[in-house]
C-alpha positions as CSV (number, residue, x, y, z in Angstrom):
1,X,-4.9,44.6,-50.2
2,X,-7.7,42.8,-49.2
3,X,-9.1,44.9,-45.8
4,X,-12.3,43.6,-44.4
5,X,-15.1,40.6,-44.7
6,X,-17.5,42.6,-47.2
7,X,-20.3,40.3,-47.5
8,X,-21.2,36.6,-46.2
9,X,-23.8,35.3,-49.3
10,X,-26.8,32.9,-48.2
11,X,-28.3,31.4,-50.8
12,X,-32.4,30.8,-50.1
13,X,-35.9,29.8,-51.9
14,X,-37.4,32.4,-51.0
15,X,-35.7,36.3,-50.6
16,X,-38.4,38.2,-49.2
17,X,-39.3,35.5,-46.2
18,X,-35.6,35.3,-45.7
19,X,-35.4,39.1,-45.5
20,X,-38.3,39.0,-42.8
21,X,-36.6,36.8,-40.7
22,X,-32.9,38.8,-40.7
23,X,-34.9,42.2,-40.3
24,X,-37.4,40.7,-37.2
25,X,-35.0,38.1,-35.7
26,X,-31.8,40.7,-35.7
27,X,-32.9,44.0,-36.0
28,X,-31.4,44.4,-39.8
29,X,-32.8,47.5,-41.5
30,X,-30.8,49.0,-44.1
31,X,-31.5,47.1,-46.9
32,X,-30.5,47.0,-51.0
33,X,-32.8,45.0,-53.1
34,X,-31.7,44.6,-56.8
35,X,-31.4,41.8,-60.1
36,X,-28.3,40.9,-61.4
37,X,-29.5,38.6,-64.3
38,X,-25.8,38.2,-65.4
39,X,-25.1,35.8,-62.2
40,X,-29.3,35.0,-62.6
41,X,-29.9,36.3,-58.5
42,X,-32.7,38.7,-57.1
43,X,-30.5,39.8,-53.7
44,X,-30.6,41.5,-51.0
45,X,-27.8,43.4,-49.1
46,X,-28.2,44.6,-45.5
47,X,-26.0,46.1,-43.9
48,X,-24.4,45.1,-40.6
49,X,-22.4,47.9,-39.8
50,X,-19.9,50.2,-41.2
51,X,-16.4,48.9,-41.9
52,X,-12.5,51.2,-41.2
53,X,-12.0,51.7,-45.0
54,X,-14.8,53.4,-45.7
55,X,-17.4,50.3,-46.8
56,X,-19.8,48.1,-44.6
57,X,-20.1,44.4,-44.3
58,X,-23.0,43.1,-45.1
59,X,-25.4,39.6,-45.5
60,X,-26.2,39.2,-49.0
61,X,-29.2,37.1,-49.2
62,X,-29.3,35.4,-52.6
63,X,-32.8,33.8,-54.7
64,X,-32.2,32.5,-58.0
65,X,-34.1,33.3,-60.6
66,X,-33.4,31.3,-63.2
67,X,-33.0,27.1,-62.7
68,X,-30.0,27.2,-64.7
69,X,-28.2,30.0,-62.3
70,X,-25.2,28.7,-60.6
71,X,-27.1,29.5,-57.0
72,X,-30.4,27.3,-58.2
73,X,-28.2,24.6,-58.8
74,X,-26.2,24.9,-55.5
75,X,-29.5,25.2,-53.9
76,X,-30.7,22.2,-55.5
77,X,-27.7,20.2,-54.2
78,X,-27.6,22.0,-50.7
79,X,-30.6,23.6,-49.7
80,X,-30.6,27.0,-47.8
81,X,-27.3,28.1,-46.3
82,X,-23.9,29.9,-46.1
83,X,-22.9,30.3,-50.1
84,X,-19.9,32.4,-50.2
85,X,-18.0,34.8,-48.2
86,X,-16.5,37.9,-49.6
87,X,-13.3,40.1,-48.9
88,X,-13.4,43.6,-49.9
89,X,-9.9,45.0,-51.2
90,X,-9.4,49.0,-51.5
91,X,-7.2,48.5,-54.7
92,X,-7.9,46.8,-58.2
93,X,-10.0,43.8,-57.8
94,X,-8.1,42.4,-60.8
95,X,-4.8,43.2,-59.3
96,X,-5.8,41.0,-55.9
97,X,-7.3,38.3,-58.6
98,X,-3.7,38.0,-60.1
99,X,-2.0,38.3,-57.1
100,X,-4.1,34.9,-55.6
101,X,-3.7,33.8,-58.7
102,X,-0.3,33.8,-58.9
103,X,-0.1,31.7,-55.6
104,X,-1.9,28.9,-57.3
105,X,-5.6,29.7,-56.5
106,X,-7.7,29.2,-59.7
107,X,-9.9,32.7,-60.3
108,X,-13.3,32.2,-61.8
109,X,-13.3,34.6,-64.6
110,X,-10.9,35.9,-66.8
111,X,-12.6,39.5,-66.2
112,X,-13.9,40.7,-63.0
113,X,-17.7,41.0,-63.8
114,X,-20.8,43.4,-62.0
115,X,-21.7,42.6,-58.6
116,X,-24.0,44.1,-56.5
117,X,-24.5,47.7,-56.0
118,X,-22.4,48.5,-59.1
119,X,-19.5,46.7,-57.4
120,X,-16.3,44.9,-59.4
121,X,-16.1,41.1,-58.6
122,X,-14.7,38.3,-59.0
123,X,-14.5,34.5,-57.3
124,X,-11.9,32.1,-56.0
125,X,-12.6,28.1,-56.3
126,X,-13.8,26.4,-53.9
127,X,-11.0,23.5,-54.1
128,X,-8.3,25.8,-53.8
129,X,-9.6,27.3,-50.7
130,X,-10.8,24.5,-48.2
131,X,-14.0,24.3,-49.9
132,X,-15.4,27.3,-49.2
133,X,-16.2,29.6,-52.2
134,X,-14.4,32.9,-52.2
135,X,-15.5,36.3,-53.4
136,X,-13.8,39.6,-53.9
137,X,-14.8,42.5,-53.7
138,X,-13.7,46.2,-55.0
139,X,-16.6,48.7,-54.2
140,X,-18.3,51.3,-56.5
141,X,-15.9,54.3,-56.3
């Protein structure tokens, strides 16, 4: 069951400036940097506040660093902005996958792959959900 908004992803040129602005313009503190060169992102996760099932919701701010990375070409296309949101689900992320699936929403990958902070992932596309790019989300047990 999917039970809370894990993460909204903003995609930007520049993470550490972007970082700045979340942590002096909204007080954001608690943050995760790390590299996921699989998806080709440097991110950072802060945390907005604790969530009922025992995770948090968070910003994830996204740099690519590659030009060939699925965010550098969104960013080339779009500029700076709202990426992706992501629901976290307290079950199998492959099991919610198949589930959507099943209603006629295309998944992304055949696997769920890594996501951040050793997380299980997976995507939804965009065309089968009102143009907004979907993520889900099963946290590092």
């Amino acid at each position: 069951m999917l039970t809370r908004i894990d993460h909204i992803g903003i995609a930007c040129h520049d993470l550490d400036a972007t970082v700045e602005f979340y942590r002096s313009t909204y007080g954001f503190t608690d943050v995760h940097f790390e590299v996921n060169e699989e998806q080709g992102v440097r991110e950072a996760m802060l945390k907005i506040n604790e969530t009922g099932d025992g995770a948090a919701s968070y910003l994830q701010l996204i740099e690519p660093i590659r030009d060939d990375s699925p965010v550098a070409k969104w960013l080339a296309k779009n500029g700076e902005g709202v990426h992706h949101i992501a629901f976290g689900t307290d079950g199998d992320v492959q099991d919610e996958a198949d589930g959507i699936a099943g209603k006629g929403v295309r998944v992304l990958y055949e696997a769920p792959r890594r996501g951040s902070m050793g997380s299980r992932i997976n995507f939804l596309h965009p065309k089968d959900c009102h143009g907004v790019l979907t993520e889900l989300v099963q946290k590092k047990s």
